[in-house]
PDB file with SEQRES, HELIX, SHEET and CRYST1 records, atoms N, CA, C and O in Angstrom:
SEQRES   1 A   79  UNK UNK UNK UNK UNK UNK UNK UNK UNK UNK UNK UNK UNK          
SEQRES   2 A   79  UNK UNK UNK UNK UNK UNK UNK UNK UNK UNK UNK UNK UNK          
SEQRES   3 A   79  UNK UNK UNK UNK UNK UNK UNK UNK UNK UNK UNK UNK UNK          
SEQRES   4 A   79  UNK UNK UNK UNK UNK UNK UNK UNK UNK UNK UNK UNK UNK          
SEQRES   5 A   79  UNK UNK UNK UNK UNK UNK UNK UNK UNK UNK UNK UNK UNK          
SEQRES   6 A   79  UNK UNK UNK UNK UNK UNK UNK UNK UNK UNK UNK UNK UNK          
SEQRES   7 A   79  UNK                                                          
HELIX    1 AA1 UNK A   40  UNK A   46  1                                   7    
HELIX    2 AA2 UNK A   55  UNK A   61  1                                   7    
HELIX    3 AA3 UNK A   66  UNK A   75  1                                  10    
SHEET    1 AA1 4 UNK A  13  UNK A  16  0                                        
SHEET    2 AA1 4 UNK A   4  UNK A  10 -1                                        
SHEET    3 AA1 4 UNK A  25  UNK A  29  1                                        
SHEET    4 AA1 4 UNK A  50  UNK A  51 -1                                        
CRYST1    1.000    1.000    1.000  90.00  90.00  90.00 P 1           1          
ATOM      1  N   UNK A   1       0.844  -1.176   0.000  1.00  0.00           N  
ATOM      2  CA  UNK A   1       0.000   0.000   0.000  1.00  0.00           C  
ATOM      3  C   UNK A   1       0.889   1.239   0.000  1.00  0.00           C  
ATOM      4  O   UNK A   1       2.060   1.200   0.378  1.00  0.00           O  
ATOM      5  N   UNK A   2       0.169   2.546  -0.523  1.00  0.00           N  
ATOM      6  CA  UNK A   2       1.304   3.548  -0.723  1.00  0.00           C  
ATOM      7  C   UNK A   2       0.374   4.674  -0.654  1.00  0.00           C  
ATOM      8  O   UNK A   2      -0.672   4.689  -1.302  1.00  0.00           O  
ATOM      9  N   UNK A   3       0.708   5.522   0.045  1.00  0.00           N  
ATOM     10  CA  UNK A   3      -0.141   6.544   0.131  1.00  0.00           C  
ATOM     11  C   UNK A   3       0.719   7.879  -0.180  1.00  0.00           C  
ATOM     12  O   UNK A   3       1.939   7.918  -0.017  1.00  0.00           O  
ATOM     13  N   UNK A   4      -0.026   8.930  -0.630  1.00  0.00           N  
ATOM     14  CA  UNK A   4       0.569  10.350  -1.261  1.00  0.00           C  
ATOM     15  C   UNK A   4      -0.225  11.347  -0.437  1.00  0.00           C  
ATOM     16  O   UNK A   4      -1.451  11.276  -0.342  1.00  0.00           O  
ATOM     17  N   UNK A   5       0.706  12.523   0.313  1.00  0.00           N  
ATOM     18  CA  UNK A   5       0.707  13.416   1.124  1.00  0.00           C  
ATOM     19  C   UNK A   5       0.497  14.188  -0.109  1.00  0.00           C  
ATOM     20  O   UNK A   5       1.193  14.196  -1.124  1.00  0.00           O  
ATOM     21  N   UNK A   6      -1.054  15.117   0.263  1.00  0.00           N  
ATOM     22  CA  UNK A   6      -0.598  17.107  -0.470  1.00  0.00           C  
ATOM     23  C   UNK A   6      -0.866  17.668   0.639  1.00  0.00           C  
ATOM     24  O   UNK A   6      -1.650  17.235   1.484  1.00  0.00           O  
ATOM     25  N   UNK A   7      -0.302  18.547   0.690  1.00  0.00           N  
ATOM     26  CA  UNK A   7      -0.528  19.898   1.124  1.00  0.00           C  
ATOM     27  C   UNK A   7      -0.762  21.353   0.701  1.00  0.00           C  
ATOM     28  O   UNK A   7       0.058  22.037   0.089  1.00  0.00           O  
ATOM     29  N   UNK A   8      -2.032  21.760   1.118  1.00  0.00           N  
ATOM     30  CA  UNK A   8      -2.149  23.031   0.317  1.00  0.00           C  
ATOM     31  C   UNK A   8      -1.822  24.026   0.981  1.00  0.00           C  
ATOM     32  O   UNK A   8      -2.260  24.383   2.075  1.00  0.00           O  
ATOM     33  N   UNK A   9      -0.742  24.680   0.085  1.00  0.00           N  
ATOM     34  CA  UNK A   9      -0.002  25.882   1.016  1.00  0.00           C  
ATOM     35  C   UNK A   9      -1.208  27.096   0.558  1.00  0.00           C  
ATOM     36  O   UNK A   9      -1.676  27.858   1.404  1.00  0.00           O  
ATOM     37  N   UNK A  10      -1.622  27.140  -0.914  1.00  0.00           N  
ATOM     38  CA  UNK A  10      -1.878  27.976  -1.043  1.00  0.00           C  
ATOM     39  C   UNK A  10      -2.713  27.722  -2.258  1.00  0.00           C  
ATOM     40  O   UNK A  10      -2.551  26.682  -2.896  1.00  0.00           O  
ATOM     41  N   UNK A  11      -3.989  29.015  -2.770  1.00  0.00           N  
ATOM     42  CA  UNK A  11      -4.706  28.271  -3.785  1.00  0.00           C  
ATOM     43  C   UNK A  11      -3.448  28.012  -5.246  1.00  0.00           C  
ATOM     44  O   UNK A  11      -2.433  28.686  -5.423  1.00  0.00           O  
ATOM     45  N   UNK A  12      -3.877  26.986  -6.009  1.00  0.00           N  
ATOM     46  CA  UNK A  12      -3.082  26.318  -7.165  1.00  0.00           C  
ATOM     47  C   UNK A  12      -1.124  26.249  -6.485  1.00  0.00           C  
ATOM     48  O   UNK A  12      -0.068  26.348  -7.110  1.00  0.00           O  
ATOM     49  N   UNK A  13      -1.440  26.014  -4.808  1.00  0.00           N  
ATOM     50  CA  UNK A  13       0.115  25.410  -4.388  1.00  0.00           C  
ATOM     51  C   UNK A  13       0.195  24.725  -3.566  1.00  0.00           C  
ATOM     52  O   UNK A  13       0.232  25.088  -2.390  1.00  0.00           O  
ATOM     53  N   UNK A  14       0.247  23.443  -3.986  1.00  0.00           N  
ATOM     54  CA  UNK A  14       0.236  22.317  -3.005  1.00  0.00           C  
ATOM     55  C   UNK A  14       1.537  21.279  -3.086  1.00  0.00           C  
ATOM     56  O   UNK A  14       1.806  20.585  -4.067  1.00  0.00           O  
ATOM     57  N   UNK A  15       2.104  21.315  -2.139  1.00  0.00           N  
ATOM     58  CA  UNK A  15       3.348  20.704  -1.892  1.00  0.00           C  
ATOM     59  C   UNK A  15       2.797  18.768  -2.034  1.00  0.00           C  
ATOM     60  O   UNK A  15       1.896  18.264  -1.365  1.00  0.00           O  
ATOM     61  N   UNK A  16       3.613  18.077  -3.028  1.00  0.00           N  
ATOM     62  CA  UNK A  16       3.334  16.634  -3.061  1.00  0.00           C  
ATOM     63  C   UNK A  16       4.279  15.530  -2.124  1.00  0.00           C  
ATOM     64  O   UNK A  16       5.504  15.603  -2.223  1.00  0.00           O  
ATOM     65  N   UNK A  17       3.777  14.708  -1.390  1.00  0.00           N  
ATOM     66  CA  UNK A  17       4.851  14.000  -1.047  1.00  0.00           C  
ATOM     67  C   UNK A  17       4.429  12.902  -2.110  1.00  0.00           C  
ATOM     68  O   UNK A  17       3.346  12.463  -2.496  1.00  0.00           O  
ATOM     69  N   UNK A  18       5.879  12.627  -2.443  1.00  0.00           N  
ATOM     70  CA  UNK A  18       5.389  10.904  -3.858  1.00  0.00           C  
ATOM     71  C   UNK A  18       5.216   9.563  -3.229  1.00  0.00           C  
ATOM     72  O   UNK A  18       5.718   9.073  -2.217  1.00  0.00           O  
ATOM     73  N   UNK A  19       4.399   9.122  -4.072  1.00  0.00           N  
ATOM     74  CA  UNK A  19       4.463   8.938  -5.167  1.00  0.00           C  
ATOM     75  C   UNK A  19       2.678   8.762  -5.970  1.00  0.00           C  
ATOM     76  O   UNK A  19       1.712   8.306  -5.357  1.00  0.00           O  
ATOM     77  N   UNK A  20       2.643   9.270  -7.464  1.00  0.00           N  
ATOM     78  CA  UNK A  20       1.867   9.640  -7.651  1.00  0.00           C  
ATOM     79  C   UNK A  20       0.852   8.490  -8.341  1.00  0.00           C  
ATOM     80  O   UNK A  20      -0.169   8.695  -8.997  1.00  0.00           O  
ATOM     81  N   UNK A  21       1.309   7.552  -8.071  1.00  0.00           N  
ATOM     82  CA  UNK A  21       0.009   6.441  -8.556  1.00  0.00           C  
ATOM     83  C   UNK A  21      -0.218   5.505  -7.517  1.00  0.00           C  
ATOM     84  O   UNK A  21      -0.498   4.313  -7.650  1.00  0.00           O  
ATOM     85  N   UNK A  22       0.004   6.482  -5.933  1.00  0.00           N  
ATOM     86  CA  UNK A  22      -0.662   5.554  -4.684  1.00  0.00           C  
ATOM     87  C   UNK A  22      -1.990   5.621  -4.663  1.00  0.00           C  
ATOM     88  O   UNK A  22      -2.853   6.376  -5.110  1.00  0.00           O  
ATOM     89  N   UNK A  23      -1.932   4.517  -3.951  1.00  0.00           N  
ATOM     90  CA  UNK A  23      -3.339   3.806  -3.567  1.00  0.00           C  
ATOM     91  C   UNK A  23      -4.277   4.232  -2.384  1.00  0.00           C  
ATOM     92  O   UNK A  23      -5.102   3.457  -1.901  1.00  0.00           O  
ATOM     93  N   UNK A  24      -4.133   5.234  -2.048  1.00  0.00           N  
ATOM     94  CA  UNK A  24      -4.420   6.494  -0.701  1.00  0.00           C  
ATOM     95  C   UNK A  24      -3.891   7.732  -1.402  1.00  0.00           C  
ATOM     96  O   UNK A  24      -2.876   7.764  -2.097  1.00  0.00           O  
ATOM     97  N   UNK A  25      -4.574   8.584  -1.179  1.00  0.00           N  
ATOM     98  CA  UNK A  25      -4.084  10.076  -1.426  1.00  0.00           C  
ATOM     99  C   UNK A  25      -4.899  11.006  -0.496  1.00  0.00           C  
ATOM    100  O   UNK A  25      -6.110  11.123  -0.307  1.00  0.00           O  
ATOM    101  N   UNK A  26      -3.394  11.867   0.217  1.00  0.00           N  
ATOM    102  CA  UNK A  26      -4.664  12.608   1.780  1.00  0.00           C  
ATOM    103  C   UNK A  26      -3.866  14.061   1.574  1.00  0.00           C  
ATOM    104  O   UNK A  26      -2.676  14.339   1.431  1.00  0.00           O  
ATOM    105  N   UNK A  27      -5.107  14.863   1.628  1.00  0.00           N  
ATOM    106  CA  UNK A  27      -4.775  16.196   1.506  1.00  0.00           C  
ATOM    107  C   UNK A  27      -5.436  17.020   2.973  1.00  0.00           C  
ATOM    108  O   UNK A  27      -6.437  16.872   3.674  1.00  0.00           O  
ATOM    109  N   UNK A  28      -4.348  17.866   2.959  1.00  0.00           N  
ATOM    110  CA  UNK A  28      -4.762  18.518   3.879  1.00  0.00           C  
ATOM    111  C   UNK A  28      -3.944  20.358   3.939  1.00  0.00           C  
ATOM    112  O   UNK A  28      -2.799  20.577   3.546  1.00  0.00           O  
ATOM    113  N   UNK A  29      -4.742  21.272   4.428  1.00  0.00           N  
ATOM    114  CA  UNK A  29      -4.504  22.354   4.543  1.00  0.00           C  
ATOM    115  C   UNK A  29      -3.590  22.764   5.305  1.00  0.00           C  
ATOM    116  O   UNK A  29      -3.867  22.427   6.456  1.00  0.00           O  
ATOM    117  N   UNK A  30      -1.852  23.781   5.205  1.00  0.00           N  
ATOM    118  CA  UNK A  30      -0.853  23.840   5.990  1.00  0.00           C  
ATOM    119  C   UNK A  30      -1.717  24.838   7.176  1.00  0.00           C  
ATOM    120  O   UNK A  30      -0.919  25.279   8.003  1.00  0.00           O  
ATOM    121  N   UNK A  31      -2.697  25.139   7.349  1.00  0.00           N  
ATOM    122  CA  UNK A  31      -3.477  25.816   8.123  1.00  0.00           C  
ATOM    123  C   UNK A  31      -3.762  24.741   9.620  1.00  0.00           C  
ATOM    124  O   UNK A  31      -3.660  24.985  10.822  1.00  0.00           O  
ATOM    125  N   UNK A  32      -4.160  23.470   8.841  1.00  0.00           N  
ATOM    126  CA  UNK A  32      -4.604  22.817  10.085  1.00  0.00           C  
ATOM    127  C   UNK A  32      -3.620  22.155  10.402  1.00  0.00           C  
ATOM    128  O   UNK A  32      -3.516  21.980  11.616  1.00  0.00           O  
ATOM    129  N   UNK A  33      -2.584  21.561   9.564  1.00  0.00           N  
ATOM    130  CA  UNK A  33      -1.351  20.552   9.624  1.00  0.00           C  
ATOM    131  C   UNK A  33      -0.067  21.522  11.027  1.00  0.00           C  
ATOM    132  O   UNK A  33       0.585  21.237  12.031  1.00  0.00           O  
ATOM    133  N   UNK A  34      -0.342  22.579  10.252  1.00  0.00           N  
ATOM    134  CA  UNK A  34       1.072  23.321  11.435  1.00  0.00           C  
ATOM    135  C   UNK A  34      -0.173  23.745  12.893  1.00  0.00           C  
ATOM    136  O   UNK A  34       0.313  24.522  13.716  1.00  0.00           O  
ATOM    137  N   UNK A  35      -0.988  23.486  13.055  1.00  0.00           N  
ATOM    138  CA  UNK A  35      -1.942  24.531  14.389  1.00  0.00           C  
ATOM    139  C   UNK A  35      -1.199  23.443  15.366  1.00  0.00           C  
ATOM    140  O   UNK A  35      -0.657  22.378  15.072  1.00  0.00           O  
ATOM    141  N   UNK A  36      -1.353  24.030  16.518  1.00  0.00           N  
ATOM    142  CA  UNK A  36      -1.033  23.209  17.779  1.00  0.00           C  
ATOM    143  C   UNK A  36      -1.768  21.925  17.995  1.00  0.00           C  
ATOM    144  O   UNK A  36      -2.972  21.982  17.744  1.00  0.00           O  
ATOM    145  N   UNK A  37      -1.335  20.873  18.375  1.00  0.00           N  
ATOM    146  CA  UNK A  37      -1.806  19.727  18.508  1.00  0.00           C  
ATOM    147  C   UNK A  37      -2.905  18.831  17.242  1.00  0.00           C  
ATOM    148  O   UNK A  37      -3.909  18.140  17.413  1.00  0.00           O  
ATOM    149  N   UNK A  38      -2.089  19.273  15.868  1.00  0.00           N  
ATOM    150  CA  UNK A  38      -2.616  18.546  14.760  1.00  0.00           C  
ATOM    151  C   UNK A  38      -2.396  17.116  15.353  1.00  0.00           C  
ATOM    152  O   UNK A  38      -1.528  16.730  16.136  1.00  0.00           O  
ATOM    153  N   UNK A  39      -3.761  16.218  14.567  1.00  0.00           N  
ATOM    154  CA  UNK A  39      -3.779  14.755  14.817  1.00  0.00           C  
ATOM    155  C   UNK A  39      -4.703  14.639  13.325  1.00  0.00           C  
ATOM    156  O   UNK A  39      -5.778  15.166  13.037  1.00  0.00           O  
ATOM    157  N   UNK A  40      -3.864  13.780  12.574  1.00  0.00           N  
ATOM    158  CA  UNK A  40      -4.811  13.465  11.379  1.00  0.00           C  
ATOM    159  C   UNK A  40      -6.425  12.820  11.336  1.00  0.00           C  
ATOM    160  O   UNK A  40      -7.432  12.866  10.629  1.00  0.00           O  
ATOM    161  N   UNK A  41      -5.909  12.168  12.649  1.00  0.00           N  
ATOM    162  CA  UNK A  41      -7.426  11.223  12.433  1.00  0.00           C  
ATOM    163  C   UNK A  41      -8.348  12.675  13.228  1.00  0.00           C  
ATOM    164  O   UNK A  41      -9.495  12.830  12.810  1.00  0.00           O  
ATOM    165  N   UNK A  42      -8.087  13.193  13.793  1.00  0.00           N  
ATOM    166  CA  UNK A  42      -9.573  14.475  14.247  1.00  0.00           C  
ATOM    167  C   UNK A  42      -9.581  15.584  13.205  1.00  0.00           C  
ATOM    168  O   UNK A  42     -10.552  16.320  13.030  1.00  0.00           O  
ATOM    169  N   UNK A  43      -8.457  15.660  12.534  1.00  0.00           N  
ATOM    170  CA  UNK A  43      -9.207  16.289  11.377  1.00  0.00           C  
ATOM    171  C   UNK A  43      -9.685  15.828  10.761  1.00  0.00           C  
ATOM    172  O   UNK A  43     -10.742  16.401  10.496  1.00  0.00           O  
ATOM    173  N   UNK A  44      -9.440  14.396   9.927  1.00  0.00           N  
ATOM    174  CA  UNK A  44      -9.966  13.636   9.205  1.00  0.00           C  
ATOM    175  C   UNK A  44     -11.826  13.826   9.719  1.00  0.00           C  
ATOM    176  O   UNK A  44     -12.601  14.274   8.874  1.00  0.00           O  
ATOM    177  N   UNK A  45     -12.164  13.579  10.621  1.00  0.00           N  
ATOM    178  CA  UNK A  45     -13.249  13.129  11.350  1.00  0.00           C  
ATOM    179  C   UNK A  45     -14.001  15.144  10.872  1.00  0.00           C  
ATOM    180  O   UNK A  45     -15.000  15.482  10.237  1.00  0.00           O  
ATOM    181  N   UNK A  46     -12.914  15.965  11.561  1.00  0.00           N  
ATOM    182  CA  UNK A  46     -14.043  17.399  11.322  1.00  0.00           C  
ATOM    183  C   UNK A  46     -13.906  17.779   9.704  1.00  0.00           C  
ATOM    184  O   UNK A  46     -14.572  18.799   9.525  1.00  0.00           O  
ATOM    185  N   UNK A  47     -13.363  17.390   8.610  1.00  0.00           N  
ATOM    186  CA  UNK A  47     -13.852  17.587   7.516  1.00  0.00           C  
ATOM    187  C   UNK A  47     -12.398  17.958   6.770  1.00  0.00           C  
ATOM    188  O   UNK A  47     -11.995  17.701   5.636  1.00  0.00           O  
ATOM    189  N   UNK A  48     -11.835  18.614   7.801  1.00  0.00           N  
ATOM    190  CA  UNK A  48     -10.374  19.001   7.170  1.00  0.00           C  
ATOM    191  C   UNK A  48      -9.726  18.727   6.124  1.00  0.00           C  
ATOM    192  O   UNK A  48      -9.551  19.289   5.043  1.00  0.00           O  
ATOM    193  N   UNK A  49      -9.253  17.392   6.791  1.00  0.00           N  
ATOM    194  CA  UNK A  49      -8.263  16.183   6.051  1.00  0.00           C  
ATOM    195  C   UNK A  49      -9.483  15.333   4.816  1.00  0.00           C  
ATOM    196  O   UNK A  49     -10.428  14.596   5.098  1.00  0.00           O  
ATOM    197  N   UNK A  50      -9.021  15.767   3.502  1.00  0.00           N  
ATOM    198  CA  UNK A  50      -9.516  14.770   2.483  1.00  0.00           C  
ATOM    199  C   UNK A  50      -9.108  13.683   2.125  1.00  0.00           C  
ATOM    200  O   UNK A  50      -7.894  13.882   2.114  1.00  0.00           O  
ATOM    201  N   UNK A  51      -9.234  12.830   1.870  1.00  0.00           N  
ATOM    202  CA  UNK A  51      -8.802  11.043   1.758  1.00  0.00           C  
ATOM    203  C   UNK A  51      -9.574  10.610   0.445  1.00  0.00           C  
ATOM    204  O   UNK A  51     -10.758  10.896   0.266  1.00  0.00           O  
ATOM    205  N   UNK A  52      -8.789   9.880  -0.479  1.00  0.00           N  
ATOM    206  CA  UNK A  52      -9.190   9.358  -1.663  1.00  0.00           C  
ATOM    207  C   UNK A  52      -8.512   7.788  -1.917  1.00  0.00           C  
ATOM    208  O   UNK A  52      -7.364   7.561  -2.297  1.00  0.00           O  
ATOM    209  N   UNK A  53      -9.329   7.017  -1.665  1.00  0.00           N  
ATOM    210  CA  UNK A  53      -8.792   5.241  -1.674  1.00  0.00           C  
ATOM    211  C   UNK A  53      -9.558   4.624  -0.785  1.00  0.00           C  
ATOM    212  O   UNK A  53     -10.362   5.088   0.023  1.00  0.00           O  
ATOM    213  N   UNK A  54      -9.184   3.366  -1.045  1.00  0.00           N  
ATOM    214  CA  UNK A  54      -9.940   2.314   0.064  1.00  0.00           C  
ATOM    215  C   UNK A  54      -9.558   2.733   1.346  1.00  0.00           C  
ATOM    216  O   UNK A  54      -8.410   2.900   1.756  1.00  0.00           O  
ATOM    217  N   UNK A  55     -10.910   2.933   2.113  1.00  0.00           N  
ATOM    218  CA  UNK A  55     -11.115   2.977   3.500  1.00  0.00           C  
ATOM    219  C   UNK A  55     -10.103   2.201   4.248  1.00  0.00           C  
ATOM    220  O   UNK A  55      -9.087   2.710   4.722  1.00  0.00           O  
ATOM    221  N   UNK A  56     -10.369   1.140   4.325  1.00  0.00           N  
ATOM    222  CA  UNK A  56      -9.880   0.272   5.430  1.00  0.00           C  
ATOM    223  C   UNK A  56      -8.243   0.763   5.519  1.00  0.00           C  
ATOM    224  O   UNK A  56      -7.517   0.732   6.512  1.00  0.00           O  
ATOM    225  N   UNK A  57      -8.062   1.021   4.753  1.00  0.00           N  
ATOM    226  CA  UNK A  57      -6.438   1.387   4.191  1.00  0.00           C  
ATOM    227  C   UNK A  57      -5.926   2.589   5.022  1.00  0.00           C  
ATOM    228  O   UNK A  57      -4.966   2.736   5.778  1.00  0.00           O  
ATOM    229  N   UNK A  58      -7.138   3.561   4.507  1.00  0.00           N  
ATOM    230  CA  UNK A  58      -6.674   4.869   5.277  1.00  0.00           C  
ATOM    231  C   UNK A  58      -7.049   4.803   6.658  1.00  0.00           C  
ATOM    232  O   UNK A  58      -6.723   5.756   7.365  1.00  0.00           O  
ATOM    233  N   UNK A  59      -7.667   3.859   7.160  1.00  0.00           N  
ATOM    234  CA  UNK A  59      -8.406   3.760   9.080  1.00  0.00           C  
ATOM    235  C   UNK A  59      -7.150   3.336   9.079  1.00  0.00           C  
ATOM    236  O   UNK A  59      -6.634   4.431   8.856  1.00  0.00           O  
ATOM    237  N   UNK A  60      -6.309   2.650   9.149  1.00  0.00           N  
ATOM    238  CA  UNK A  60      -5.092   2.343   9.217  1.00  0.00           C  
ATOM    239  C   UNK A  60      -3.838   2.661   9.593  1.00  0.00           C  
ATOM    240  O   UNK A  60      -3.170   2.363  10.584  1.00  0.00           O  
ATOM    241  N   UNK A  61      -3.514   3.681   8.105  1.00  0.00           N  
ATOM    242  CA  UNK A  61      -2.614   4.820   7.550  1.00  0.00           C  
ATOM    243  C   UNK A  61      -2.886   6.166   9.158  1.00  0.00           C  
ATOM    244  O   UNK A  61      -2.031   6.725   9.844  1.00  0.00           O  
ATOM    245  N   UNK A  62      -4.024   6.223   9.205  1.00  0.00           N  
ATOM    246  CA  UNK A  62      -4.704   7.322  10.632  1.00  0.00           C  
ATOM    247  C   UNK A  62      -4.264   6.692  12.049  1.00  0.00           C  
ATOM    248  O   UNK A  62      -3.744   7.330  12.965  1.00  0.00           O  
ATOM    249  N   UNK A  63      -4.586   5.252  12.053  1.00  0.00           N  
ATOM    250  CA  UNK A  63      -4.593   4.940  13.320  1.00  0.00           C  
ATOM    251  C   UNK A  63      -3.107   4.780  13.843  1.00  0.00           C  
ATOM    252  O   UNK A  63      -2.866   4.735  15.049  1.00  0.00           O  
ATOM    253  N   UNK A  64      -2.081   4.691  12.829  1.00  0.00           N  
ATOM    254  CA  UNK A  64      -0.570   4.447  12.670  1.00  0.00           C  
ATOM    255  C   UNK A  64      -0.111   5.498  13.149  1.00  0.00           C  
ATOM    256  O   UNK A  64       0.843   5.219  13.875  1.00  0.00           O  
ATOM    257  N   UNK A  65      -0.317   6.614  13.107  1.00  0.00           N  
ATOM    258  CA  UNK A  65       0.307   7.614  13.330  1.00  0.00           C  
ATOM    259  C   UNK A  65       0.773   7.992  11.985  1.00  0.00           C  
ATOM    260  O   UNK A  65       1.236   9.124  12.123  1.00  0.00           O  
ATOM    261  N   UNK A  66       0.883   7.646  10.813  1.00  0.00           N  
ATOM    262  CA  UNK A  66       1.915   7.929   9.973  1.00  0.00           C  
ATOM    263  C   UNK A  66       1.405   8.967   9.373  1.00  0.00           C  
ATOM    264  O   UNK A  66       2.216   9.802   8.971  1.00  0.00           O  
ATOM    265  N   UNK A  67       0.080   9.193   9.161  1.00  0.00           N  
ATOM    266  CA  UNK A  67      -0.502  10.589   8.275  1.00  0.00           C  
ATOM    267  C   UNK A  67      -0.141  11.903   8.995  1.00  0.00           C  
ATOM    268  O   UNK A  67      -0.084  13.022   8.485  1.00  0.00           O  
ATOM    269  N   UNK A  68       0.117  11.522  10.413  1.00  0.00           N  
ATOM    270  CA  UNK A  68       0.569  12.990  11.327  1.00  0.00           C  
ATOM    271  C   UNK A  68       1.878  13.392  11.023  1.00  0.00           C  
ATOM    272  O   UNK A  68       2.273  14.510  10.692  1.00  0.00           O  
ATOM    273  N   UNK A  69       2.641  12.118  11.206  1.00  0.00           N  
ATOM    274  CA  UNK A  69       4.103  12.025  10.966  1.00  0.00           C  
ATOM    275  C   UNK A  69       4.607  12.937   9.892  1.00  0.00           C  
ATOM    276  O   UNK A  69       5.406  13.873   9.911  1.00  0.00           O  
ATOM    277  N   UNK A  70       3.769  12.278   8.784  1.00  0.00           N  
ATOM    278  CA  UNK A  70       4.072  12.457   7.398  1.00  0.00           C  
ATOM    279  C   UNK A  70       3.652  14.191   6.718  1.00  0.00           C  
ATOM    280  O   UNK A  70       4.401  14.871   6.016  1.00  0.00           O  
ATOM    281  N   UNK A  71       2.424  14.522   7.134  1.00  0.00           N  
ATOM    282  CA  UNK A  71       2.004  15.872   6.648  1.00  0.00           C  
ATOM    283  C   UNK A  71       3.067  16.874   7.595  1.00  0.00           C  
ATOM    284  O   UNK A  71       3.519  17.942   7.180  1.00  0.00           O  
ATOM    285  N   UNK A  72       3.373  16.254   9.020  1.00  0.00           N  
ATOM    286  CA  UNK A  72       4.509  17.700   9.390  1.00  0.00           C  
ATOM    287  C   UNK A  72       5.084  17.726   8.869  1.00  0.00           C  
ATOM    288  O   UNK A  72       5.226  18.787   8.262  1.00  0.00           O  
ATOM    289  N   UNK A  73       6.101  16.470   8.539  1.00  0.00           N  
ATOM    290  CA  UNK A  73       7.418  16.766   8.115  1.00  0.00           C  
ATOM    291  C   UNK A  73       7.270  17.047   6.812  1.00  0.00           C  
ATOM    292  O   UNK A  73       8.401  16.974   6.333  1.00  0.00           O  
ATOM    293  N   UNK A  74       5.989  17.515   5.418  1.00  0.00           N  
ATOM    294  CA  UNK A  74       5.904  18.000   4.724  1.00  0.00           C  
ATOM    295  C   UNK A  74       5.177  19.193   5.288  1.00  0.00           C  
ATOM    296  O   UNK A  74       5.770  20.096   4.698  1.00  0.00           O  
ATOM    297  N   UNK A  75       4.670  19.526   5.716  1.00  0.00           N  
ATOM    298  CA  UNK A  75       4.985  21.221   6.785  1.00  0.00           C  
ATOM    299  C   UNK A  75       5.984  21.899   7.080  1.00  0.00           C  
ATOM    300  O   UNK A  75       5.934  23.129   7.079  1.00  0.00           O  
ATOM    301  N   UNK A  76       7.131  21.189   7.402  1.00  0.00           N  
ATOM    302  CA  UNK A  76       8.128  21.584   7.940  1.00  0.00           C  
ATOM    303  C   UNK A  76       8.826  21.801   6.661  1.00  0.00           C  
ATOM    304  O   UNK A  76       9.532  22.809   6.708  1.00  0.00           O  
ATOM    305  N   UNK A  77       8.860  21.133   5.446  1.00  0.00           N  
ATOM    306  CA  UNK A  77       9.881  21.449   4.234  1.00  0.00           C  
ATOM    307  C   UNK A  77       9.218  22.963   3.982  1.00  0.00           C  
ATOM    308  O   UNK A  77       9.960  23.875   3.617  1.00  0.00           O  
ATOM    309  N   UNK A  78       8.000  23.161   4.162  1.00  0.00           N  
ATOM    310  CA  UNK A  78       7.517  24.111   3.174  1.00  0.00           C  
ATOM    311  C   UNK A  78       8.138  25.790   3.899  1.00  0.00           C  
ATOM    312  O   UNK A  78       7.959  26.891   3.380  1.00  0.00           O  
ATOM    313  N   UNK A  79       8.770  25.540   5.021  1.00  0.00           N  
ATOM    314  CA  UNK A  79       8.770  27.060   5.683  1.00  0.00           C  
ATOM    315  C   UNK A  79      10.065  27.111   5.623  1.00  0.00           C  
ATOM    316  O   UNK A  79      10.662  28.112   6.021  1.00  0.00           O  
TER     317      UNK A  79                                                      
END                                                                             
């Protein structure tokens, strides 16, 4: 399984983490990704965080920690 980080810094600028023919793709706004105490899965849940792929995959990818992991440290490239 392979999942692809965007981030939208800005309208038509969104930072990609690769690769681009994964099987999950989760976007999320550098608005909610950098705020204090980001957690993917409660944004996921308030509307924030968009997710495109099989479910079970991304309950997963959320419950891992790795979507938090993964959108900072593409937060962190962007500043």
């Amino acid at each position: 399984m392979s999942v692809q980080y965007r981030l939208i810094v800005a309208k038509k600028d969104e930072r990609v983490d690769v690769p681009d023919d994964a099987d999950i793709v989760i976007t999320a706004p550098i608005e909610a990704v950098t705020a204090d105490g980001f957690d993917a899965t409660v944004e996921f849940m308030r509307g924030r965080l968009k997710a495109a792929g099989h479910t079970g995959q991304l309950i997963e990818v959320l419950k891992s920690g790795a979507a938090t992991e993964s959108l900072r440290a593409l937060a962190l490239s962007v500043a």
